[in-house]
N, C-alpha and C positions, 0 to 999 in steps of 0.2 A: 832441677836437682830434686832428688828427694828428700821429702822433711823425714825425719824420721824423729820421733817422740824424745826429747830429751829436760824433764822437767829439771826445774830450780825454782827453789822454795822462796819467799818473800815477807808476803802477807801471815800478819801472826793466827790472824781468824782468817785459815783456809780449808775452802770446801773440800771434804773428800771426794776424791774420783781415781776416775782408773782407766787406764789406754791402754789400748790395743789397735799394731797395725802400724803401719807407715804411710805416707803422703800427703795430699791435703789438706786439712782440719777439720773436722767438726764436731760439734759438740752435742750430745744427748742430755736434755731434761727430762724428767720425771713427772708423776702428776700427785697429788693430795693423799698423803700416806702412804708413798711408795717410797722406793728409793731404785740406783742404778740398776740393782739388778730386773725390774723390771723393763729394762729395753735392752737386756742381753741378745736375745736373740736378733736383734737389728742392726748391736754394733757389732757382733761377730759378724753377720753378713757383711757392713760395712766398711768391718778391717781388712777385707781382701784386697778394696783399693786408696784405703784410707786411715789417716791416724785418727783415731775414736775418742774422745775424750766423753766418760759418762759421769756426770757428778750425781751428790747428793745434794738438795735443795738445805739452806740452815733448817734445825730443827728437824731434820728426816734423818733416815739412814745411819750412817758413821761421822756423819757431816757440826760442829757445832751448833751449841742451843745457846741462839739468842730472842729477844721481844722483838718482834714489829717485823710484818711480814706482807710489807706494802711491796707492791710491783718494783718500784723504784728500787730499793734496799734490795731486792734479791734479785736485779737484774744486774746490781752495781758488787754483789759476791761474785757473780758469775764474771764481768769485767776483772775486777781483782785479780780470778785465777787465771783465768785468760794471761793475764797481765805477769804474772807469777812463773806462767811456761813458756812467756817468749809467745804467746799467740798472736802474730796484730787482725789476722783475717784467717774466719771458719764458715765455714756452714754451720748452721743451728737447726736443729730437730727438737721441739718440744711435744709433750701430750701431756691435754689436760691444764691442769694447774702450771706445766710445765710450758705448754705449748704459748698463755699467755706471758710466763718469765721470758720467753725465748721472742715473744710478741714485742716485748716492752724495749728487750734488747736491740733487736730492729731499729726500733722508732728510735728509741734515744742517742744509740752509738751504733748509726746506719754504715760509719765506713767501717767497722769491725766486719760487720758482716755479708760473705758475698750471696746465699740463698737462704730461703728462709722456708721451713718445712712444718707445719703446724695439723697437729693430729686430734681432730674432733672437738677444736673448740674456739670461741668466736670473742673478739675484743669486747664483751658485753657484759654488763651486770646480768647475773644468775640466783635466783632462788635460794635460801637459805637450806638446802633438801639431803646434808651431812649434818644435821643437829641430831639424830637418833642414834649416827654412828657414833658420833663423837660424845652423846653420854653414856652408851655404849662402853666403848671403852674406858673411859673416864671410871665404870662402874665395875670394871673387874677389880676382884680382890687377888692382888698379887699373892698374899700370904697365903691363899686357899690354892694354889696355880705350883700344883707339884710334876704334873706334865703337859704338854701343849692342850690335851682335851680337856684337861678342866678348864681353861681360857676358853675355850670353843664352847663348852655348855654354857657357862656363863653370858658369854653373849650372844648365843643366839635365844637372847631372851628380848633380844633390840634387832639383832639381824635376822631375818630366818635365811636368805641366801646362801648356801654352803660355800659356795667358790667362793663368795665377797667377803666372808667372814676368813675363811684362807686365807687369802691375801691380806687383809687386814693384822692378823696376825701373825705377819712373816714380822711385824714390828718390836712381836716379844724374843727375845733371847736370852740364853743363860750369861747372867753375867760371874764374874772370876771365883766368887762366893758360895757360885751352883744354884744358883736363887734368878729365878725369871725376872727381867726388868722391863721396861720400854726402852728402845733404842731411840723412839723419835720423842719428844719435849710434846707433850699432848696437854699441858698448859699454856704454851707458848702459842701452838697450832689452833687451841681454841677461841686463846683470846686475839689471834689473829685472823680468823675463821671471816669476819668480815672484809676485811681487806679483800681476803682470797677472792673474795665473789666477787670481788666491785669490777668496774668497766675499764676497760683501758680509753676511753673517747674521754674528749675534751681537751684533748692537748692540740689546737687547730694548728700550733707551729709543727709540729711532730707528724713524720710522714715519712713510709720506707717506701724507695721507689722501685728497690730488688728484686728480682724475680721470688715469686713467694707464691709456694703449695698448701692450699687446706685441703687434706683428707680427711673426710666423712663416713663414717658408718651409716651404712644406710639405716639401720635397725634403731641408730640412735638421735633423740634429740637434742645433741647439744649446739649442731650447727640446722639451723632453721632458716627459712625463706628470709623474713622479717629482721636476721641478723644481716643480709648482704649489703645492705647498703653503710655498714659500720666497717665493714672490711673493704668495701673498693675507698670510702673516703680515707682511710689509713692505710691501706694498700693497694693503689691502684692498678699496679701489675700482676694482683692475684689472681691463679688460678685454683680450680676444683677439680677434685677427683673423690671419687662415690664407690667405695666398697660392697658390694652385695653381700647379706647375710654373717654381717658385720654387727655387731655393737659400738657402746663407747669403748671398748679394748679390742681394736682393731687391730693392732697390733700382733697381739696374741693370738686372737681366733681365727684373722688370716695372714698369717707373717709370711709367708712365699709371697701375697699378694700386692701386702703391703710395702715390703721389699724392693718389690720389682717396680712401683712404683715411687719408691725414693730412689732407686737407682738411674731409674731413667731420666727423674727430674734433674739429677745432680748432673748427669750426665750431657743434657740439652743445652 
């Protein structure tokens, strides 16, 4: 029978998201200052044979702002809402930041989930190497911020990358007042900024035995030789697949490509 999308509401702190599509389930996370609309283009290919659920992470997006932004607490929002629409089994697709929430969900509530899709990044402790962005924007003076490029000079006095600082500031918007605000909690995300990096290992009880995809930008180093042996001990059914002239937004730079290989995996 087909599922077709029919939420109800529950949980008083529920993530924002948005569906599209009918069928099977699965769910899109996000990664570090993003929010859903950054895997638009994946759950519209997706809703052709499937119902899309793309949230916001807490603290990002439309989503609410709370403290503490441990693997655990935002693996157990995303449960919640799951919980809220009648989900008991999806598929999960994360990247990035998103791809370890969707890591953690795995591990911890293995029968929620039946395949597991993880986009350029590895159950490991990472580098502290978002502290420039995050004083960054920490340093924009909203009251000076009368149209989006005043945000934009301003910080590209910490970013020089023009796309990264775009996206970065897809986070400012006019709030009701006509007054630019942040939409994502950049106190919250900072003083959680540690969490974010830390490793998903060490939990020796915890282990998905699901079929489970890590896709790789080849261009980028977030997944590396030296992280595999952290991914067969915690997912010993994983495979890989390697994007050519890809970055960490594989997504975006090759989305036909990357597409076609969620589609196949889901598929298999």
């Amino acid at each position: 029978m087909t599922n077709i999308c029919q939420p109800t509401q529950i949980h008083t702190k529920q993530l924002n998201y948005q569906q599209l599509g009918e069928g099977k389930n699965i769910v899109l996370i996000h990664g570090l200052f993003g929010s859903l609309e950054n895997l638009n283009m994946v759950a519209k290919s997706l809703s052709q044979h499937y119902c899309v659920t793309s949230i916001d992470v807490r603290n990002h997006g439309n989503s609410f702002h709370q403290q503490d932004m441990d693997y655990q607490v935002l693996a157990q929002d995303v449960i919640n809402l799951l919980d809220d629409l009648s989900i008991e089994h999806c598929h999960i697709l994360g990247h990035s930041m998103g791809g370890k929430i969707a890591m953690k969900i795995a591990l911890s509530f293995p029968e929620r989930i039946s395949k597991l899709i993880v986009a350029d990044i590895a159950p490991v402790k990472y580098p502290a190497h978002h502290l420039t962005i995050i004083e960054g924007l920490q340093a924009i003076d909203l009251t000076q911020v009368h149209k989006r490029k005043d945000a934009d000079i301003q910080l590209s006095k910490y970013v020089t990358d023009n796309g990264v600082r775009q996206f970065l500031l897809r986070n400012i918007a006019l709030n009701e007042q006509g007054k630019f605000q942040f939409k994502c909690n950049l106190l919250f995300i900072a003083q959680g900024y540690e969490q974010i990096m830390q490793s998903l290992s060490g939990q020796a009880d915890e282990q998905f035995n699901g079929d489970t995809l890590f896709i790789k930008g080849a261009n980028s180093d977030y997944i590396l030789p030296e992280h595999h042996s952290a991914i067969a001990l915690l997912f010993p059914e994983a495979k890989a697949k390697i994007i050519q002239g890809a970055g960490h937004w594989l997504h975006a730079e090759k989305t036909v490509a990357f597409n076609k290989i969620v589609t196949r995996f889901l598929n298999s």
